[in-house]
N, C-alpha and C positions, 0 to 999 in steps of 0.2 A: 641725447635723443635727436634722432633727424627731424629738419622744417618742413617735412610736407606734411601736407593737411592730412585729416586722419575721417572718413567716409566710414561710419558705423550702421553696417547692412543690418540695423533690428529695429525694431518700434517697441522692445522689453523699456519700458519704465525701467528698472531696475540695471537694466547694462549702459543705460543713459545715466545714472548716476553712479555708476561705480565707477565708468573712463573716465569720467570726471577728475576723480584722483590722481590721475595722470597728468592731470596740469597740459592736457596738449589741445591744439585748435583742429576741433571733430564737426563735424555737419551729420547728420543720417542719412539714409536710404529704404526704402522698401524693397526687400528682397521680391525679382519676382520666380518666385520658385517655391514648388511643391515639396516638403520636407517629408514626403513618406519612405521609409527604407522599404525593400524589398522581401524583410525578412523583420518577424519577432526576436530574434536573438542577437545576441550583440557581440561586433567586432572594432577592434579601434578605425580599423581599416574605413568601416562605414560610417562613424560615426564622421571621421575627419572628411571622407566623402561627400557628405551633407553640407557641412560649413564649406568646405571649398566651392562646391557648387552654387549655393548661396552668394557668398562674393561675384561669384563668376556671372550670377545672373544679373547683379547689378552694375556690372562692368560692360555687359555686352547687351544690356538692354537698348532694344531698336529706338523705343522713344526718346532717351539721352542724347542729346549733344556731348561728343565725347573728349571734346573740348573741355567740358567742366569737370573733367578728372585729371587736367595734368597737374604733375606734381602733385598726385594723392597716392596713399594708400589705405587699399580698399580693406576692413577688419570685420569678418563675421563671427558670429560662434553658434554652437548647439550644444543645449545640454540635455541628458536625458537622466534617468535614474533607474539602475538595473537591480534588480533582486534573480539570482539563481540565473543568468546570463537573459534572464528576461526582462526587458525594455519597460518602463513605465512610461509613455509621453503624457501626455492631453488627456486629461478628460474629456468622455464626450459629452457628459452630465454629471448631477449632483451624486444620483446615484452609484456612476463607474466612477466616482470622483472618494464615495467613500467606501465600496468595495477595494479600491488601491493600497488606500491608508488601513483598510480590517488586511490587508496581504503584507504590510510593511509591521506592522505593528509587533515588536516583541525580537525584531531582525535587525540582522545589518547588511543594510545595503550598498552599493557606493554610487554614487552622483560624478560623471562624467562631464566636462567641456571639451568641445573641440574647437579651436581656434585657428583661422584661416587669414592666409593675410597677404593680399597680391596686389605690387606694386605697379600702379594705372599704365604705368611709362612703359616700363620694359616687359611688364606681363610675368617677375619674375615670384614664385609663389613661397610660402612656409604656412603648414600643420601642424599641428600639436594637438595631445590632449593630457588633461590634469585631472585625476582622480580625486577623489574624497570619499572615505567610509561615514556611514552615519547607522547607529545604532537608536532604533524608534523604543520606546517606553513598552509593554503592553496599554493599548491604547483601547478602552473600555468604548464601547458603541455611544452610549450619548456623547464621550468626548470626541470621538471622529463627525457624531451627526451636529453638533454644535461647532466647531471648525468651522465643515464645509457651507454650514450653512450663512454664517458671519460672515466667514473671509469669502465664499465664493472660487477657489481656487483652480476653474476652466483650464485658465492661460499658462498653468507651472507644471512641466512635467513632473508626474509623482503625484498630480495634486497636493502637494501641499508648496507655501515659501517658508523656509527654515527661519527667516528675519521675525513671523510671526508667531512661531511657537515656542514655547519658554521649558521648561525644564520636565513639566509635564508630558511633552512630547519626545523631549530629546534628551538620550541617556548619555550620548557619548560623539563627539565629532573627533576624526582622527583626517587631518591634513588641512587645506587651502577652507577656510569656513565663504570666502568671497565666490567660491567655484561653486558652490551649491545656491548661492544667491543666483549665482546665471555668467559670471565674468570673472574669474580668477587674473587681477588686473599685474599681479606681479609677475606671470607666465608672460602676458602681454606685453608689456614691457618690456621685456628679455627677446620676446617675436622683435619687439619695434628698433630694436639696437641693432640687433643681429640681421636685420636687412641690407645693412652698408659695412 
C-alpha cells in the first residue's frame, strides 16, 4: 500500500469504521456537493458519476488551502439500492422510510457502491462499482413499522442498515456483505494499489 494519506469524503459513521480495516492514516472531509442524479433509474455510469464528483468537490473546494492535500488521495463513495432498475436512496420520512421496505419486502434487490478515488497531486482518477444481491424476508407491517421506528433509518439508502437486521429480515446475501454496509473495503484496497 502507498504512504499517502487517505482523505475520506463522508461523514457515514459506518465508512469511518470500515477504512479502518485498512490499517491506513485517513483524515475526512465534507463533501460539498449535491448527490441528486438526474434521473430515477439506474446506470453504473451515474452512479460512479456521483462519487467522482463527490471527491472532486472536496478537492476543488474554494475554502481549502490546497496545500493540505499534497501527497493525499482523495476516496469517496455512493451507495444506493435498486429494485427493478429503480433507485432507492434517502428516506425523506418515517413513512417513505417504510413504504421502501413494504417495496423490498419478499425481493431481491442489489445494493451498489461506487468508489471514486483521485490523487490530490497529479488529479490522476479511478471508479468502480461493486454490487451485492440481497434477498428481503416477506417482511410483515409491524415488522417494517417496528424497524423504522427503533433504528430510525433517514441516513441509509433503502432505508434500512443490513448490520441491524437479523435473519428475520434477511433471506439470502450473495457477494461483498461490507458493500451493503456503505464501503466494500476490499474493492478499495485493490483502487489504492493500483494507483502506482
Amino acid at each position: 500500500m502507498n504512504q499517502k494519506k487517505i482523505i475520506l469524503a463522508s461523514q457515514s459513521p459506518r465508512r469511518h469504521s470500515l477504512i479502518k480495516k485498512l490499517n491506513v492514516d485517513f483524515d475526512t472531509a465534507v463533501p460539498a456537493f449535491d448527490e441528486k442524479l438526474d434521473s430515477d433509474c439506474y446506470t453504473d455510469d451515474a452512479i460512479k458519476s456521483l462519487s467522482l464528483q463527490k471527491a472532486l468537490s472536496v478537492l476543488d473546494n474554494q475554502d481549502t488551502d490546497i496545500t493540505m492535500y499534497k501527497n493525499c488521495l482523495i476516496v469517496s463513495a455512493d451507495t444506493m439500492v435498486v429494485l427493478d432498475n429503480k433507485i432507492y436512496g434517502k428516506p425523506k420520512n418515517e413513512e417513505h422510510a417504510k413504504q421502501m421496505l413494504k417495496e423490498l419486502s419478499g425481493k431481491t434487490h442489489f445494493v451498489v457502491t461506487a468508489i471514486s478515488v483521485i490523487d490530490a497531486d497529479t488529479r490522476k482518477t479511478a471508479s468502480t462499482v461493486t454490487k451485492t444481491f440481497v434477498t428481503f424476508q416477506n417482511l410483515s407491517d409491524s415488522l417494517i413499522e417496528t424497524y423504522v421506528t427503533k433504528n430510525k433509518p433517514l441516513d441509509k439508502a433503502g432505508a434500512y442498515g443490513i448490520q441491524e437486521m437479523g435473519s428475520e429480515f434477511i433471506k439470502q446475501v450473495e457477494g461483498d456483505l461490507e458493500n451493503v454496509i456503505g464501503l466494500p473495503t476490499k474493492t478499495l484496497k485493490s483502487m489504492l494499489e493500483n494507483m502506482y
